[in-house]
C-alpha positions as CSV (number, residue, x, y, z in Angstrom):
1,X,105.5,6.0,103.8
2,X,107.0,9.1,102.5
3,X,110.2,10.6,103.4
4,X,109.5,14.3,101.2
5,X,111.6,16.8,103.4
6,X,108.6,19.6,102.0
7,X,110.1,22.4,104.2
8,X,113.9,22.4,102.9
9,X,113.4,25.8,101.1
10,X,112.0,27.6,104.2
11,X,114.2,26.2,106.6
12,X,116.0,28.6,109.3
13,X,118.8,26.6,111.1
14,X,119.8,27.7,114.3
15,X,123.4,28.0,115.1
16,X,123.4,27.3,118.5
17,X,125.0,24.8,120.6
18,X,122.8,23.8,123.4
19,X,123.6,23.0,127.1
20,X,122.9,19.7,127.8
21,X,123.5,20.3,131.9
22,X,121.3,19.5,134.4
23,X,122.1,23.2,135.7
24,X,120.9,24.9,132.3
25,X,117.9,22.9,132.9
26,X,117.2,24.6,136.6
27,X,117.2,28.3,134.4
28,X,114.3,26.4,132.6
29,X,110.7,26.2,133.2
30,X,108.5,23.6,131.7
31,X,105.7,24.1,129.9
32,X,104.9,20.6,128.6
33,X,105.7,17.1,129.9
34,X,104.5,13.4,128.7
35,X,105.9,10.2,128.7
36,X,106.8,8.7,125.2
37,X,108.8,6.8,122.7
38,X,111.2,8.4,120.1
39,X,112.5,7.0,116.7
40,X,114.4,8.4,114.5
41,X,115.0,7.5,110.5
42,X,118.4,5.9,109.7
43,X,118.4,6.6,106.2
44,X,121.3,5.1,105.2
45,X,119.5,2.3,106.2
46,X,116.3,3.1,105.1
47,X,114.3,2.2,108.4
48,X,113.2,3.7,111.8
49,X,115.1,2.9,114.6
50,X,114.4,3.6,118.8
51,X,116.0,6.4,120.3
52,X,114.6,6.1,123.8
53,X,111.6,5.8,126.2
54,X,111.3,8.7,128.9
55,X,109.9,11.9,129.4
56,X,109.4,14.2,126.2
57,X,109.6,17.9,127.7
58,X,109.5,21.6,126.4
59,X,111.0,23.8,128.6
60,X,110.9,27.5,128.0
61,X,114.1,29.4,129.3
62,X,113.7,32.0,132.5
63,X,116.2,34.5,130.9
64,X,116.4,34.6,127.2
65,X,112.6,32.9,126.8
66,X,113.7,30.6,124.4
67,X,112.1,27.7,123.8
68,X,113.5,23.9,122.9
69,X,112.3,20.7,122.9
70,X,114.1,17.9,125.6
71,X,114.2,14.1,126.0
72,X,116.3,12.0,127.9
73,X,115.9,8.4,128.0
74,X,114.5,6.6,131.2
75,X,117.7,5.2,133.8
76,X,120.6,6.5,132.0
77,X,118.8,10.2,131.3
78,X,120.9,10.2,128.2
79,X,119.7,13.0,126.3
80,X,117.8,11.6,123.0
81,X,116.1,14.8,121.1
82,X,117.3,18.4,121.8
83,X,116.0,20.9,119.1
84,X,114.2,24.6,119.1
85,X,110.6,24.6,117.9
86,X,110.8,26.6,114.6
87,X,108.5,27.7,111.8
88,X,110.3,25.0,109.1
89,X,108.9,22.1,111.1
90,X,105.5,20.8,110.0
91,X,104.2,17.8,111.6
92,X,102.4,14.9,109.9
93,X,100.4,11.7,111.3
94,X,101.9,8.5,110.9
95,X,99.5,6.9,108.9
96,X,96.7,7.8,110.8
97,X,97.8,7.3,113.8
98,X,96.3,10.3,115.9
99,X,98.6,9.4,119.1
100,X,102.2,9.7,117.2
101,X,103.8,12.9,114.8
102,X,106.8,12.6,112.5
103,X,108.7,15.7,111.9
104,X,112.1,16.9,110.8
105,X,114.2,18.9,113.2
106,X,117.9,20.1,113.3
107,X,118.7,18.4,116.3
108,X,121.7,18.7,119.0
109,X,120.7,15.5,120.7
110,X,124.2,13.9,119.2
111,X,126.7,17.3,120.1
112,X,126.0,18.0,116.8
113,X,123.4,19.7,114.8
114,X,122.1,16.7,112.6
115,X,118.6,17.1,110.4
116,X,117.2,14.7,111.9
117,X,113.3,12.8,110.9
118,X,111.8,12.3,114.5
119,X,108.8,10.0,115.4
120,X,107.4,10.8,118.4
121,X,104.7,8.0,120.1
122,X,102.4,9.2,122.7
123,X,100.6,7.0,124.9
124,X,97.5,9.2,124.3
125,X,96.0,11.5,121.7
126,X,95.4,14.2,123.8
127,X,98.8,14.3,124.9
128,X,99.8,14.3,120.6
129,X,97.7,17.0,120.4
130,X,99.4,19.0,123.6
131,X,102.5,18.3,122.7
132,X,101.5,19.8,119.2
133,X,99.9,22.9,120.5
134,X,102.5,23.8,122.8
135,X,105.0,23.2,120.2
136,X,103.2,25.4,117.9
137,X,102.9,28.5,120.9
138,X,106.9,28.2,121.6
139,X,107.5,28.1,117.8
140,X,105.8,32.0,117.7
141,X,107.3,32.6,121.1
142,X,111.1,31.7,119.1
143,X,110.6,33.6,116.1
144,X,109.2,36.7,118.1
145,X,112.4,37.1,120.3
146,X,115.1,39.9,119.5
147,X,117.8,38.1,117.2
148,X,121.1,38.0,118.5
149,X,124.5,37.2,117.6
150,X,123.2,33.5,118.7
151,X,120.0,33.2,116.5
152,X,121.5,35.0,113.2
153,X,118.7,34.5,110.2
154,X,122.0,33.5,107.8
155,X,123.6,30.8,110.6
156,X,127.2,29.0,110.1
157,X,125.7,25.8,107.6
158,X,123.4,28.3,105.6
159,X,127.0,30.2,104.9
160,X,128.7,27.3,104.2
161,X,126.1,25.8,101.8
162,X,126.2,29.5,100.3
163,X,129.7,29.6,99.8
164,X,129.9,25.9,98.3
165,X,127.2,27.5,95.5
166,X,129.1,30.3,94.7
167,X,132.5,28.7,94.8
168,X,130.3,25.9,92.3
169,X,129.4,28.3,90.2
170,X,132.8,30.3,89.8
171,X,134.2,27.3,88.8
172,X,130.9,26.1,86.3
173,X,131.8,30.3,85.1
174,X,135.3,29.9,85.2
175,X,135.1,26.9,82.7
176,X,132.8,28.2,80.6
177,X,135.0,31.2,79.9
178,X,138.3,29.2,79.0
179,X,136.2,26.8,77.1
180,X,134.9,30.1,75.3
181,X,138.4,31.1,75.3
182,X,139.5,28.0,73.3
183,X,136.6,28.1,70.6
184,X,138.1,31.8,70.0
185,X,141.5,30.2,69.7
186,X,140.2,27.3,67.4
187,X,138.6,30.1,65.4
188,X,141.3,32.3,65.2
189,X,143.7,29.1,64.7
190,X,141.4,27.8,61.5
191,X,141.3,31.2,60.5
192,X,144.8,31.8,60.1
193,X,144.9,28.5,58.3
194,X,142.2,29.4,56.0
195,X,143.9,32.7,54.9
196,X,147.7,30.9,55.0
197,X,146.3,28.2,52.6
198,X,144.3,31.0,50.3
199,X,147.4,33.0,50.1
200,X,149.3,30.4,49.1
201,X,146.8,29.3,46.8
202,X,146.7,32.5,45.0
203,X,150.4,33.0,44.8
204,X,150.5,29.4,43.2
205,X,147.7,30.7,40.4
206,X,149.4,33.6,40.1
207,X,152.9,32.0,39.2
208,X,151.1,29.2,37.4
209,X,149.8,32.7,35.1
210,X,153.4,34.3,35.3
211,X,154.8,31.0,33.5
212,X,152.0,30.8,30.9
213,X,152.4,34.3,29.7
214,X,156.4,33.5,29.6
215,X,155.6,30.5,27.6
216,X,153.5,32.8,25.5
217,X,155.8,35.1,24.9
């Protein structure tokens, strides 16, 4: 199965931490709610592993009308996925499988924000496809809402990553220029050679002539 993260050059992260509390949640309504299973890809190990069975949710905030994606796993209610539907996410079928999605989301679930490859099993396709509907409706709710010093286009990684490539390329510039800098040397170096040994070449002819018109004479 493929792994391509297709949407890396159009993603918006969003800088936000999100409350986890069971108060936030009471400023929330939801607009969508299934039972499912979650997986998420451990690539380091190169495998899906299970995040949690429980109630997959999208709640749409009463204030600010932001939306997010919620799941926390059945008994302990330990939260499992916590992201914002956004435009960057693009859902595929797991092999055909018209009851599950796979995804990548920057997710909070972990404290965090983590970009994360989620697997989502439904126990019925209609539910896939109103989970998938919904998602896409809160996604144009999201990028319609006034920005704010919260939801910044430019957020804290996007800066970071930004200031990495500039610092990168300073450097790549910087070296560039002293290895430029030492060529000139080189060349002014050789060339002080070259005209050192053709001055001392021509004041050795011109002795060498000197003596043979004394030993002329």
């Amino acid at each position: 199965m493929s792994m391509q993260k297709s949407h890396e050059g159009e993603k918006q992260l969003l800088n936000i931490n999100i409350k986890e509390s069971k108060e936030y949640e009471q400023n929330e309504e939801s607009k969508f709610k299934t039972r499912a299973k979650l997986y998420r890809f451990e690539k380091k190990e190169n495998k899906w592993k299970e995040r949690g069975v429980g109630d997959i949710q999208i709640f749409q905030h009463k204030t600010s009308k932001r939306c997010r994606v919620l799941m926390r796993r059945e008994q302990t209610y330990k939260v499992c996925a916590n992201h914002y539907p956004a435009k960057y996410i693009k859902f595929k079928q797991n092999e055909g499988n018209t009851k599950s999605w796979i995804y990548n989301a920057i997710d909070y679930s972990d404290g965090a924000a983590k970009d994360e490859i989620l697997f989502i099993r439904f126990l019925k396709e209609e539910s896939a496809n109103k989970f998938k509907t919904v998602f896409e409706e809160c996604v144009e709710i999201n990028e319609n809402l006034p920005k704010t010093e919260e939801t910044t286009e430019e957020t804290t990684e996007e800066k970071k990553e930004k200031t990495e490539e500039t610092t990168e390329k300073k450097t790549e510039e910087k070296k560039e220029t002293e290895e430029e800098k030492k060529e000139t040397t080189e060349e002014k170096k050789e060339k002080t050679e070259e005209t050192t040994e053709k001055k001392t070449e021509e004041k050795k002819e011109t002795e060498e002539e000197k003596k043979e018109t004394e030993e002329k004479k």
